[in-house]
SEKOLSE-909614 format. One record per residue (C-alpha): residue in one letter; x, y, z; residue number from 1. Coordinates in pm, whole numbers, m for minus. Layout:
BEGIN
[atom 'A'; [X; Y; Z]; NUM]
...
END
This chain:
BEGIN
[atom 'X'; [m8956; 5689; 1848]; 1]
[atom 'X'; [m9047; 5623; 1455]; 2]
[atom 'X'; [m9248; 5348; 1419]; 3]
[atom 'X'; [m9136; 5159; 1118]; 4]
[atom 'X'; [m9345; 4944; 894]; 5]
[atom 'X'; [m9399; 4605; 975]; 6]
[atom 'X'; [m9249; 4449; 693]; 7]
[atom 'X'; [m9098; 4051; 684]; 8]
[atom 'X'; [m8719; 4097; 639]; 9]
[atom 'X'; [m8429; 3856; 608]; 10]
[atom 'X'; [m8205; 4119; 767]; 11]
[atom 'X'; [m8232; 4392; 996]; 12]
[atom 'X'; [m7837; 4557; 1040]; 13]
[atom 'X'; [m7810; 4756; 1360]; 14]
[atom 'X'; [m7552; 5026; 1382]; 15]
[atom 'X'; [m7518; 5200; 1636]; 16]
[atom 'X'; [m7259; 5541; 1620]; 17]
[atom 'X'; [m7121; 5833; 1810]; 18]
[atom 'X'; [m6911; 6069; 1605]; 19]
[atom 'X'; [m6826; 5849; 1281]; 20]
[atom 'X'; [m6971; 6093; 980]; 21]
[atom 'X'; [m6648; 5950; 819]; 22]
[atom 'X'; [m6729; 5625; 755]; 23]
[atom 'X'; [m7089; 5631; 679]; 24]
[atom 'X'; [m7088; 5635; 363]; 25]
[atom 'X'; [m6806; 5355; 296]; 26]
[atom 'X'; [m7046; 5135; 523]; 27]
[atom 'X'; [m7373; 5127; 375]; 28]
[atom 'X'; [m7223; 5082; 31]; 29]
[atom 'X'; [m7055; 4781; 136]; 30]
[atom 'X'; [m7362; 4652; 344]; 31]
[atom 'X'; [m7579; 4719; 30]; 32]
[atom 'X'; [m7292; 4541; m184]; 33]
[atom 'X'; [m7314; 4233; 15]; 34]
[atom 'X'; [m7706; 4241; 53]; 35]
[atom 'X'; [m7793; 4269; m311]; 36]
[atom 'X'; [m7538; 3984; m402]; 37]
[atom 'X'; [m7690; 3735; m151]; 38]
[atom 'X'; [m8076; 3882; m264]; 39]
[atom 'X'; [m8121; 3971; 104]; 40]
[atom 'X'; [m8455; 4167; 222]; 41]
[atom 'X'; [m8271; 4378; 465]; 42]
[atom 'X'; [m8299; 4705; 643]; 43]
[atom 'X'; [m8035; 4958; 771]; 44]
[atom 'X'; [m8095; 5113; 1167]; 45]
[atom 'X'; [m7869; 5362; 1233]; 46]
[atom 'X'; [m7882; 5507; 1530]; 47]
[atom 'X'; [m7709; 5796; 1608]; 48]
[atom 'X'; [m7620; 5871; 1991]; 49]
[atom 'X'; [m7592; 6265; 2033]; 50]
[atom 'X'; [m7300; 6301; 1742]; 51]
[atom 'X'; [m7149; 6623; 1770]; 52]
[atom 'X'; [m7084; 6612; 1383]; 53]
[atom 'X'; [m7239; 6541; 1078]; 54]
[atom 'X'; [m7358; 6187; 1121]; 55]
[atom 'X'; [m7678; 6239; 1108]; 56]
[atom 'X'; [m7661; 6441; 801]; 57]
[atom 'X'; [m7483; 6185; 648]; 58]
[atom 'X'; [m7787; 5911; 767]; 59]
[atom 'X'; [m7980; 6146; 603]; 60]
[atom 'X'; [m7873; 6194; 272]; 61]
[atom 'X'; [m7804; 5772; 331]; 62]
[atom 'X'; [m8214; 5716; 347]; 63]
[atom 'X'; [m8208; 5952; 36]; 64]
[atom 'X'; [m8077; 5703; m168]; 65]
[atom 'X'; [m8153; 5415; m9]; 66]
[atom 'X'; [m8477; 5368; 194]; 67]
[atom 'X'; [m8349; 5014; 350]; 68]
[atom 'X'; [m8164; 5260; 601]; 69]
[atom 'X'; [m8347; 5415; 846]; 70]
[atom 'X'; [m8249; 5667; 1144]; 71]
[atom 'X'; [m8294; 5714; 1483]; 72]
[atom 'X'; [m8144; 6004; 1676]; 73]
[atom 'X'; [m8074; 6040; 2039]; 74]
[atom 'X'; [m8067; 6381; 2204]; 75]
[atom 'X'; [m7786; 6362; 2384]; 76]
[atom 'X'; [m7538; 6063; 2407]; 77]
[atom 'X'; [m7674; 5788; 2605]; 78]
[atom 'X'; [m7442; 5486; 2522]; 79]
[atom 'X'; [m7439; 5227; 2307]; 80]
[atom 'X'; [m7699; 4974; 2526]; 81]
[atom 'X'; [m7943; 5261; 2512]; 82]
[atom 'X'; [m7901; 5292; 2111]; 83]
[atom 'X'; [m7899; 4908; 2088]; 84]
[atom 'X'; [m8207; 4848; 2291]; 85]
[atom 'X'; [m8375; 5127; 2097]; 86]
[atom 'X'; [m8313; 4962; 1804]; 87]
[atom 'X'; [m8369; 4602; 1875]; 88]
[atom 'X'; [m8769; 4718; 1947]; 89]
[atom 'X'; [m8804; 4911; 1580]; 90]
[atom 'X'; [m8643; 4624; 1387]; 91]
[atom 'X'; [m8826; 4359; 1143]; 92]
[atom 'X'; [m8586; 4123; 1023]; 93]
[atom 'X'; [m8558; 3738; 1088]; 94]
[atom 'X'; [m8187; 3787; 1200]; 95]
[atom 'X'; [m8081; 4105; 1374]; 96]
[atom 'X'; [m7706; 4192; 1299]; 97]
[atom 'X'; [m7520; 4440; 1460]; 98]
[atom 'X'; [m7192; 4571; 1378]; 99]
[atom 'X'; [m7015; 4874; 1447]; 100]
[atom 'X'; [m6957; 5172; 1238]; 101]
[atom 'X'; [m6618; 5256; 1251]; 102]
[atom 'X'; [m6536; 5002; 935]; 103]
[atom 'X'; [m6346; 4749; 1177]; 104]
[atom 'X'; [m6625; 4502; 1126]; 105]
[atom 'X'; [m6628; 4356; 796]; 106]
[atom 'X'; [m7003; 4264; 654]; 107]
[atom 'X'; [m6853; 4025; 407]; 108]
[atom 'X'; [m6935; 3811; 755]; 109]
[atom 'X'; [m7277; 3890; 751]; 110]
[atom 'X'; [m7458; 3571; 506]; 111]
[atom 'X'; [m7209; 3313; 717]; 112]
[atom 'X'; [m7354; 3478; 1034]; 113]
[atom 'X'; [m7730; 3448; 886]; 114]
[atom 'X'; [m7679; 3100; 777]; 115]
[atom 'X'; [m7576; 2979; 1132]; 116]
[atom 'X'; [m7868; 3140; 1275]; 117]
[atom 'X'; [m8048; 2993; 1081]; 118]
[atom 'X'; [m7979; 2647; 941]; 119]
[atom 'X'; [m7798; 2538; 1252]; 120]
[atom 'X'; [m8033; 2757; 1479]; 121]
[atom 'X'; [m7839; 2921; 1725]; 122]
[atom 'X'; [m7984; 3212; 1926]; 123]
[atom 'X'; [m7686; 3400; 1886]; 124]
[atom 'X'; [m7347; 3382; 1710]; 125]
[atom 'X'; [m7078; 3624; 1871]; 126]
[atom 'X'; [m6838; 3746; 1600]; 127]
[atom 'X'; [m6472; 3649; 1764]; 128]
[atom 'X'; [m6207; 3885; 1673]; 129]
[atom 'X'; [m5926; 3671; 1708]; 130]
[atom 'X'; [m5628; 3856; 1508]; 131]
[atom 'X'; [m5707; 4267; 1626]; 132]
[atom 'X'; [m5574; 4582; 1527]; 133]
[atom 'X'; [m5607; 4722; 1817]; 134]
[atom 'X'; [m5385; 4902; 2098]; 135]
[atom 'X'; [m5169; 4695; 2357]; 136]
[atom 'X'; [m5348; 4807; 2641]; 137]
[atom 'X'; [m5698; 4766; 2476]; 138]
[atom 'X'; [m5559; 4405; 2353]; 139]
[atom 'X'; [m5455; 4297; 2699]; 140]
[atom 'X'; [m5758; 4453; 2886]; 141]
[atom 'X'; [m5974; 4239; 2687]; 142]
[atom 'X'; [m5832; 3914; 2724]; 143]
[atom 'X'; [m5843; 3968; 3095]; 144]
[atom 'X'; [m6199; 4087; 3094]; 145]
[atom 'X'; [m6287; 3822; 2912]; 146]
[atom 'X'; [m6138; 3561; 3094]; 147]
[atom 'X'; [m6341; 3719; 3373]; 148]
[atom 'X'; [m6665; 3730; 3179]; 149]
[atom 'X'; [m6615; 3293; 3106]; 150]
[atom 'X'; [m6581; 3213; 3461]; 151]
[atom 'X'; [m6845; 3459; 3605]; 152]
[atom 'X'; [m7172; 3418; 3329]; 153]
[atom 'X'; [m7103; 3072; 3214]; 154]
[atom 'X'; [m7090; 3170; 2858]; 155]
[atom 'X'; [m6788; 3023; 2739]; 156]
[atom 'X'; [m6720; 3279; 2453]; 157]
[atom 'X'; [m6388; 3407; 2348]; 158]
[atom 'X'; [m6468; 3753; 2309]; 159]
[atom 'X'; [m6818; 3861; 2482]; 160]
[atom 'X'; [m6800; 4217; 2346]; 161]
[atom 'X'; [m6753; 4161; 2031]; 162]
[atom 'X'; [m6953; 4444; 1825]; 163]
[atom 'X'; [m7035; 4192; 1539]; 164]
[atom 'X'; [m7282; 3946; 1612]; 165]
[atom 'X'; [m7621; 3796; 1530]; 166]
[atom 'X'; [m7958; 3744; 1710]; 167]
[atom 'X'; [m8281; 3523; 1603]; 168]
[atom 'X'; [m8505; 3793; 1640]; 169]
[atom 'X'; [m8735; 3639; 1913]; 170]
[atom 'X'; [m8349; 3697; 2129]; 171]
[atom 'X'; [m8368; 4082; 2050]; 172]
[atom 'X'; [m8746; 4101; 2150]; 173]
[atom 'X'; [m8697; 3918; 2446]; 174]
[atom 'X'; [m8460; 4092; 2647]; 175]
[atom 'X'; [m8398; 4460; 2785]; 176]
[atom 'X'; [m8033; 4620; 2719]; 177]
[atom 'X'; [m7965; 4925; 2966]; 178]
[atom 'X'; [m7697; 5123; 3144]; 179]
[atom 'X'; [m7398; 4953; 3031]; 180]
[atom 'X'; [m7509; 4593; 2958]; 181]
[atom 'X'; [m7454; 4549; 2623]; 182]
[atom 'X'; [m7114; 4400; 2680]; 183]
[atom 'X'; [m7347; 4103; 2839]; 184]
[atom 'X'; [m7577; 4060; 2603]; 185]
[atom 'X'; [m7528; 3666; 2558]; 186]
[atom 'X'; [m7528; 3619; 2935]; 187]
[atom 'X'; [m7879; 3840; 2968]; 188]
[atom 'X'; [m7980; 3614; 2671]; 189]
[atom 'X'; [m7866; 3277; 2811]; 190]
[atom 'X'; [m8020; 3352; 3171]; 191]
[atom 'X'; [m8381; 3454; 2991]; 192]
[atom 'X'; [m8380; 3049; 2842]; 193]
[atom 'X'; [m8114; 3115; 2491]; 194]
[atom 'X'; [m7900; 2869; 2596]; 195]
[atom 'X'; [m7770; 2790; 2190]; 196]
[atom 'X'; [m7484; 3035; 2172]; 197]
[atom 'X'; [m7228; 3001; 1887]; 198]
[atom 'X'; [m6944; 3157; 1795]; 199]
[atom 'X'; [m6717; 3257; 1480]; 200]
[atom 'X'; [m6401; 3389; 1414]; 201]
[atom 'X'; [m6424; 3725; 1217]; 202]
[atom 'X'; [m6226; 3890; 1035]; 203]
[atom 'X'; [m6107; 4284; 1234]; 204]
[atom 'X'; [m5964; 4591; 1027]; 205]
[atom 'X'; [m5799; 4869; 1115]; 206]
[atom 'X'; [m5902; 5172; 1225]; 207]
[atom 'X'; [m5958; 5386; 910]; 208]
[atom 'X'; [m6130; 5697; 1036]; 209]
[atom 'X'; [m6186; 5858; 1331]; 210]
[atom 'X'; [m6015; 5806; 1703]; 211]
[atom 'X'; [m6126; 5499; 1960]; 212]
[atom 'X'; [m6373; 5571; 2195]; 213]
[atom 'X'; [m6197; 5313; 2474]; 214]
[atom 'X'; [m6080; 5441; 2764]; 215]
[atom 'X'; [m5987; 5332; 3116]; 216]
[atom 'X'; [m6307; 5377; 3298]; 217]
[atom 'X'; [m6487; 5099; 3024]; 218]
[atom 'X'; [m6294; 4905; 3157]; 219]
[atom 'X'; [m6346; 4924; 3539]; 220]
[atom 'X'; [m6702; 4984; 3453]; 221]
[atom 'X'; [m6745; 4697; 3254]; 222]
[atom 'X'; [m6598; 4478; 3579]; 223]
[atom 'X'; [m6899; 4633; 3810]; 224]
[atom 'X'; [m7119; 4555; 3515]; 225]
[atom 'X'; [m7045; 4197; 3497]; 226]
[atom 'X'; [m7104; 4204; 3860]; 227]
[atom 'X'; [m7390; 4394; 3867]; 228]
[atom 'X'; [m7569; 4149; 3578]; 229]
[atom 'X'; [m7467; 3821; 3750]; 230]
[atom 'X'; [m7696; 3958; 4025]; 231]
[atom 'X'; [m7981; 4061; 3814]; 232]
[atom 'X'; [m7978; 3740; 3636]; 233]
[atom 'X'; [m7914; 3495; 3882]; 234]
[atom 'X'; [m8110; 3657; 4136]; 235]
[atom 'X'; [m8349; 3909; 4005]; 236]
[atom 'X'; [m8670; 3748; 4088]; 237]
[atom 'X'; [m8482; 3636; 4464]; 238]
[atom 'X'; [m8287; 3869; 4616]; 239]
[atom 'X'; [m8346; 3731; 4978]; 240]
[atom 'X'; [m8174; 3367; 4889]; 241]
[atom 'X'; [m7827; 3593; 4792]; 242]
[atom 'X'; [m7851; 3872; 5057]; 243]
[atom 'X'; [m8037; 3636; 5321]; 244]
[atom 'X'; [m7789; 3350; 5321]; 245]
[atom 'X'; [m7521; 3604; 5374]; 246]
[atom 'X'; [m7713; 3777; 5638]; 247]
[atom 'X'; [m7710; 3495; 5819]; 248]
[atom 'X'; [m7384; 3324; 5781]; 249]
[atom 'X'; [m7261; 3624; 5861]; 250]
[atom 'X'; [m7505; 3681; 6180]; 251]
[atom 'X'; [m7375; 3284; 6258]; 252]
[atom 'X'; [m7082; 3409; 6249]; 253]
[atom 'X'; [m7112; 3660; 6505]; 254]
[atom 'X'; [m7324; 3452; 6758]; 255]
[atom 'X'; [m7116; 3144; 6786]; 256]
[atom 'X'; [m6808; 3418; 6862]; 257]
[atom 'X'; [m7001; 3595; 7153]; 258]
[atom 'X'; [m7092; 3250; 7285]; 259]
[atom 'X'; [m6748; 3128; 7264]; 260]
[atom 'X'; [m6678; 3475; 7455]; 261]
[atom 'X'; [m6944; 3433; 7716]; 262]
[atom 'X'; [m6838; 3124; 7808]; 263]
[atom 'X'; [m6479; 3249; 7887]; 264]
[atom 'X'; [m6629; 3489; 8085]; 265]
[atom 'X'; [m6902; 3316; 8280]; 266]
[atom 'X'; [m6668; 2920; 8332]; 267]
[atom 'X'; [m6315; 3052; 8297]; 268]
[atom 'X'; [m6338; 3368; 8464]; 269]
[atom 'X'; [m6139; 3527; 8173]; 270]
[atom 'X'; [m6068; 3895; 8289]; 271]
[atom 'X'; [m6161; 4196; 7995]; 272]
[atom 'X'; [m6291; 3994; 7689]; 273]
[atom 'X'; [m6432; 4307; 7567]; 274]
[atom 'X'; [m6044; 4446; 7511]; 275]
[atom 'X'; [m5998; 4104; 7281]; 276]
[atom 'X'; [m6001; 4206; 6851]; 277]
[atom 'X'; [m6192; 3889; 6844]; 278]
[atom 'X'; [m6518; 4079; 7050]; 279]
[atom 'X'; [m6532; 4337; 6837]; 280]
[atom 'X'; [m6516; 4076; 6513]; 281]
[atom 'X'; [m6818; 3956; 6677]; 282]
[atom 'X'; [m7023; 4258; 6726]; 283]
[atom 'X'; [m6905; 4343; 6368]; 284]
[atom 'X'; [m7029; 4044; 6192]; 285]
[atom 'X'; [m7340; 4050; 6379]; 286]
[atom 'X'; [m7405; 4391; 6256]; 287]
[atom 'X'; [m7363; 4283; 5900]; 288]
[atom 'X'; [m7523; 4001; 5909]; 289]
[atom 'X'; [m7861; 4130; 6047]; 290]
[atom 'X'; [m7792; 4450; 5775]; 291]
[atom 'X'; [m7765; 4220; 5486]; 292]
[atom 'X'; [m8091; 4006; 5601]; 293]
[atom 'X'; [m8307; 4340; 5639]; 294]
[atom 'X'; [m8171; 4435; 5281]; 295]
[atom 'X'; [m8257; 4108; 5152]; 296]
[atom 'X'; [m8583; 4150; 5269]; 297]
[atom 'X'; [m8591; 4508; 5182]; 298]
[atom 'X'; [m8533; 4369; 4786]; 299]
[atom 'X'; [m8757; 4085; 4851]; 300]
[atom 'X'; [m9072; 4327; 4912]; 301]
[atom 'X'; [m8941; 4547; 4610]; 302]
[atom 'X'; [m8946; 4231; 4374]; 303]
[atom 'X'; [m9270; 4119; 4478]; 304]
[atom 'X'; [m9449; 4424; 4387]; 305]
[atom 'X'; [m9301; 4484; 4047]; 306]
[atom 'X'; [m9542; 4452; 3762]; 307]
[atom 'X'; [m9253; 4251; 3597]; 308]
[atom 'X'; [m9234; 3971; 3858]; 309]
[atom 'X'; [m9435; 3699; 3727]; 310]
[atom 'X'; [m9339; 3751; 3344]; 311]
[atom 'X'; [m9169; 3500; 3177]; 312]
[atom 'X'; [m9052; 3433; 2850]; 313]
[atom 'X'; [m9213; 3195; 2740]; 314]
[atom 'X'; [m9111; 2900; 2416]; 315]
[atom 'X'; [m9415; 2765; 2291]; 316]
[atom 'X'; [m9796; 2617; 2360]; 317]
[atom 'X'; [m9982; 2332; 2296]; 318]
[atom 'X'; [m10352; 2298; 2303]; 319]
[atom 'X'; [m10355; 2672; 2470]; 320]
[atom 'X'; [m10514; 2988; 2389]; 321]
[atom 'X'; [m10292; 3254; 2296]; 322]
[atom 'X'; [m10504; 3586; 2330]; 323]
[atom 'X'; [m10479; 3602; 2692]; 324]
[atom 'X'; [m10716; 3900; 2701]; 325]
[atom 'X'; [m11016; 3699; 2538]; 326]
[atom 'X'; [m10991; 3411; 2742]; 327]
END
C-alpha cells in the first residue's frame, strides 16, 4: 500500500468502486467543481476493488490531470469494507467523506456535510436517502433492514447504509472495517466511545451508468452481519458473560427438570420417566448448557491472550506523558 504524503487537508473523498469506468470521469469533475468553489484542500482516494474494466485506467489518466486523486488497486475484489478500511488508513483530511461512484450520490452535499462535522461536531453524519430511485425490492429490503439495524445497535438512524456520509477523522483512525461491516460503521463507531451521530437528508439520483450490484444474498448477509457485530461490540472483550449466562440458564434449566424427574421416581413411584419428552428436554438442555459454558470459556482464554485486549481508544490527557515508549 502507497504511502501518501502527510499533508493537512480539509477533505479527504473516499470512493470506493467495482466496475464503474463509466462514471469516473463525470465524478471527479463534479467533486473538483464543488471543491474549488468552497476553496477546499481536498484529496481524491479511489480505490478500485478488482474491476474487470477500465476503471483503473480511467483513475489513471484522473491523477494525470489532477493530483488531488489518488489510487489504490486491489487484486482481486475484496468488498467494499476491505476498500474502505484501506482507505480510511492512507487518508489526511480533517473530514473523511465517502460516497459512492455510481453518480447516485450527489457532492453538492459535501460542504453541508463538512460544516456539521465540524461546527456542530458530530463524529459522524449519515447521508439519509429519503426519496430513492431505486428498485421495489431493494426499497422494501431496506426499510426492513433498517428497522432491524435501530432496534438491534441503538443507533437510531434512518438509513445505516447509506454510501454518503462523513467522519471526523480521529472516527476513521479509530476503528477497523472488515468482512462485511461497513453497513455498521456508526454502530462500530458508537460502541468504540462516538456516541455524536447526526444525520441528513440527501439528495439520491438515478442510476446513470452501469447495472446495481444488490442482490439477495446482501441482504441475508447483511442480517448475520448485524448479528455478528452486536456480538463483537457488545461483547468482544467478554465473551464468557454472553455465552456463560446462557450456559448456565440453560444447564439450570436442565437440572431443576431431572430433579423434578427424580423425585417422581424416587416419592411417587412414577413408572418409565425416561419414555416422558420432558426427560429428554432435560438431558438436552443440560448438554447445551454445559457446551455453551465451555465455549464461553473457550473465547474467554482466546480474548485474554490477544495483543488487542487491553487497547482502548482513548479521548484525551491531562498532566500525562504521551510518548509511552520514553516514559
Amino acid at each position: 500500500m502507497t504511502n501518501y504524503e502527510q499533508v493537512a487537508l480539509d477533505i479527504s473523498i473516499v470512493v470506493p468502486l467495482f466496475n464503474e469506468d463509466e462514471s469516473l470521469m463525470k465524478l471527479e469533475s463534479w467533486i473538483r467543481s464543488v471543491m474549488e468553489e468552497h476553496n477546499f484542500s481536498y484529496e481524491i482516494i479511489m480505490i478500485d476493488d478488482g474491476s474487470t474494466d477500465h476503471s483503473w485506467e480511467v483513475v489513471t489518466q484522473l491523477n494525470e490531470v489532477n493530483p488531488a486523486v489518488k489510487g489504490i488497486r486491489f487484486r482481486r475484489n475484496y468488498g467494499k469494507s476491505a476498500a474502505l478500511n484501506t482507505a480510511f488508513a492512507s487518508c489526511n483530511g480533517r473530514v473523511v467523506i465517502t460516497m459512492d461512484a455510481d453518480l447516485q450520490d450527489s457532492p453538492d452535499e459535501i460542504p453541508e456535510l463538512y460544516r456539521m462535522i465540524i461546527e456542530e461536531k458530530y463524529d459522524i453524519v449519515s447521508g439519509w436517502k429519503k426519496k430513492r430511485f431505486d428498485s421495489f425490492i431493494k426499497n422494501n429490503t431496506s426499510k426492513v433492514y433498517n428497522q432491524v439495524a435501530r432496534w438491534v445497535t441503538g443507533v437510531k438512524l434512518n438509513d445505516m447504509n447509506c454510501g454518503l456520509k462523513a467522519y471526523k477523522k480521529e472516527v476513521v483512525k479509530s476503528i477497523e472495517v472488515y468482512g462485511e461491516m461497513h453497513r455498521y460503521i456508526p454502530a462500530i463507531a458508537r460502541w468504540a466511545g462516538f456516541r455524536k451521530i447526526g444525520e441528513k437528508v440527501v439528495q439520491h439520483r438515478a442510476r446513470e451508468f452501469g447495472v446495481s450490484k444488490f442482490g439477495i444474498e446482501r441482504f441475508l448477509n447483511g442480517f448475520l452481519d448485524l448479528m455478528s457485530i452486536t456480538f463483537v461490540g457488545k461483547f468482544g472483550k467478554k465473551p464468557m458473560h454472553f455465552l456463560g449466562t446462557l450456559g448456565a440458564i440453560n444447564f439450570s434449566i436442565g437440572f431443576i427438570i431431572l430433579i423434578y424427574l427424580s423425585i417422581l421416581k424416587l416419592f411417587f413411584d412414577v413408572a418409565k420417566i425416561s419414555d416422558r419428552p420432558l426427560f429428554f428436554v432435560g438431558i438436552l438442555t443440560i448438554i447445551v448448557g454445559t457446551q455453551l459454558f465451555i465455549g464461553g470459556f473457550l473465547a474467554e482464554l482466546i480474548s485474554r491472550s490477544s495483543p488487542h485486549r487491553n487497547q482502548y481508544l482513548e479521548r484525551e490527557r491531562l498532566g500525562l506523558n504521551l510518548d509511552l515508549q520514553n516514559q
